[in-house]
C-alpha positions in Angstrom: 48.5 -127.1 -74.8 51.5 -128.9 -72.5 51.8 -126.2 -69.8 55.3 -124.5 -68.3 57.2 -126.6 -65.8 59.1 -125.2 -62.8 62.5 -125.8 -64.8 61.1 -123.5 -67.8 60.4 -120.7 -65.3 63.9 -121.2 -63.9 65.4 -121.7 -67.7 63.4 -117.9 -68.5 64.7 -116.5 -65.1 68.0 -117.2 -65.9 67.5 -115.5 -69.3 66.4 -112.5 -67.9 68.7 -112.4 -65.1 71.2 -112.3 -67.9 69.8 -109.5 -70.0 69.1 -107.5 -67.0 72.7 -107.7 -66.0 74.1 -107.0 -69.7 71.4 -104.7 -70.6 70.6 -102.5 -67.2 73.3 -103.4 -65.1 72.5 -100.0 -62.5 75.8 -100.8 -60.0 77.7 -103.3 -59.3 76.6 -104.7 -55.8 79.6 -107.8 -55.5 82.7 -107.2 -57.4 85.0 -110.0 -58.7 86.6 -111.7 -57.3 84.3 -111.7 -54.2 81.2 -112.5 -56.8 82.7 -116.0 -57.1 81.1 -116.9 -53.7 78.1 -116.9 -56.1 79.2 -120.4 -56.5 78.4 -121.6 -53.3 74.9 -121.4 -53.0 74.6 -122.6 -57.1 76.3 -125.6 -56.5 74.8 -126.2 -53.3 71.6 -125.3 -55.4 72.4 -128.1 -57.8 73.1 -130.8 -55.3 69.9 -130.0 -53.1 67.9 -131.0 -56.6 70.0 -133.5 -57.5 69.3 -135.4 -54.1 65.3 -134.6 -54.5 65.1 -135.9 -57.8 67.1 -139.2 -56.7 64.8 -139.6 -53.6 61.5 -139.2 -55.9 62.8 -142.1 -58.4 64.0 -144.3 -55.5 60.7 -143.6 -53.9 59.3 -144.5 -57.6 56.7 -141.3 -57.0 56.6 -138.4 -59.9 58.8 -135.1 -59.9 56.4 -133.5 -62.0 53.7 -131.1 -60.7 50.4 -131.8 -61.0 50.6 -135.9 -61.0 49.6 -137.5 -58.2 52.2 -138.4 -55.8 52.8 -142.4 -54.9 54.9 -141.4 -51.8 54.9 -139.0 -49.1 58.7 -138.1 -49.5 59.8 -137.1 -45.8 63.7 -137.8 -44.9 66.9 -136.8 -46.9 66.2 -133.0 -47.7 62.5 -133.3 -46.9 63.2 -133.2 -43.4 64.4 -129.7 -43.8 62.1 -128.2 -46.5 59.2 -129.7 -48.1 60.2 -128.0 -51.2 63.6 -128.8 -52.2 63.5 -128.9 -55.7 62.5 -125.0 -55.5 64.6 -124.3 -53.2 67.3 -125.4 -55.3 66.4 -123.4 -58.3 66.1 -120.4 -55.6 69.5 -120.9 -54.6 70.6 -121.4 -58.1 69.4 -117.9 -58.8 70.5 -116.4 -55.8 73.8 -118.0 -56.7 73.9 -116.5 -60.5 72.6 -112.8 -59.1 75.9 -113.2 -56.8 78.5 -114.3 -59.5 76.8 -111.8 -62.4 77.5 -108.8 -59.2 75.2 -106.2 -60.6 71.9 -104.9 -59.3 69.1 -105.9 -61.6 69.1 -109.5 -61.5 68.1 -109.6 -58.1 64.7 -108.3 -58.8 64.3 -112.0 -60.4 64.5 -114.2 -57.2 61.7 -112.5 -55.4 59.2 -112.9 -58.4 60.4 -116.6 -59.3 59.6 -117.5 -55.2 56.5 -115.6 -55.6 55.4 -117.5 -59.0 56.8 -121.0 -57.3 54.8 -120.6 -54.5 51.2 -120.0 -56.6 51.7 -121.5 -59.4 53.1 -124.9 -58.0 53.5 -125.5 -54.4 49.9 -124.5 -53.6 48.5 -126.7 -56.0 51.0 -129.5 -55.1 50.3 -128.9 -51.7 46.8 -129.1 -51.6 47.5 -132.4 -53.6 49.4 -134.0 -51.6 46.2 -133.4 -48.5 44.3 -134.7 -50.6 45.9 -137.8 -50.9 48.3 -138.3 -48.0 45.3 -136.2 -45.5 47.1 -136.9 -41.8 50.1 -138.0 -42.9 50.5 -134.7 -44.8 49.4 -132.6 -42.3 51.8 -134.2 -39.5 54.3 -133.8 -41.7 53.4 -129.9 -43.0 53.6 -129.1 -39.1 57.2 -130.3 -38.8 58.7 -129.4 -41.6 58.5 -125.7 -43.5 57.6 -124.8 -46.7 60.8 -123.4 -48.0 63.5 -123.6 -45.6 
């Protein structure tokens, strides 16, 4: 059975995000036109995984969880998180929860940061010790997990 990646997780989020906003909206938290800051962190969202993916294939190392890494990927955006591909979806969210306005779909970001951090970057993390040992852990005490 091929398993869920991060980007399905982010793909159902959005989904419910949406239905929680159309279906249970509760109040309106941002109106328009200030809701359109919801923009910013999106795209900024966007760009942040843009430049992570770009840096993994440069690097020639996988972007998928679970196979083993080639490279220890530690400048660009790695020097400010060491996860910036789920930081990106997080803003992403954050950035669609701003722009829908309402209530509800906030309850989403919490659980998908919760579900990131268990189902991926603990695993990945322990991974990457495994193979990169010092290195890693020089590099875990610089830099934070999320931001």
């Amino acid at each position: 059975m091929k398993k869920l990646m991060p980007t399905h997780y982010l793909f159902f989020a959005l989904l419910i995000m949406l239905a929680l906003h159309f279906l249970w909206p509760v109040t309106t938290l941002v109106p328009l036109p200030w809701s359109l800051v919801g923009l910013v962190p999106l795209i900024a969202g966007v760009a942040i995984n843009l430049m992570a993916d770009a840096a993994f294939h440069k690097a020639d190392t996988t972007v998928k969880p679970f196979q083993a890494s080639k490279a220890l990927l530690t400048n660009g955006v790695f020097r400010i998180t060491r996860n910036p591909m789920y930081l990106g979806f997080v803003l992403a969210l954050i950035g669609v929860a701003v722009l829908l306005g309402s209530v509800t779909p906030w309850i989403i970001v919490p659980l998908f940061i919760i579900l990131m951090d268990q189902i991926f970057i603990a695993v990945e993390e322990r991974m990457l010790e495994a193979t990169f040992d010092q290195t890693w852990l020089e590099y875990k005490a610089k830099v934070r997990r999320w931001i």
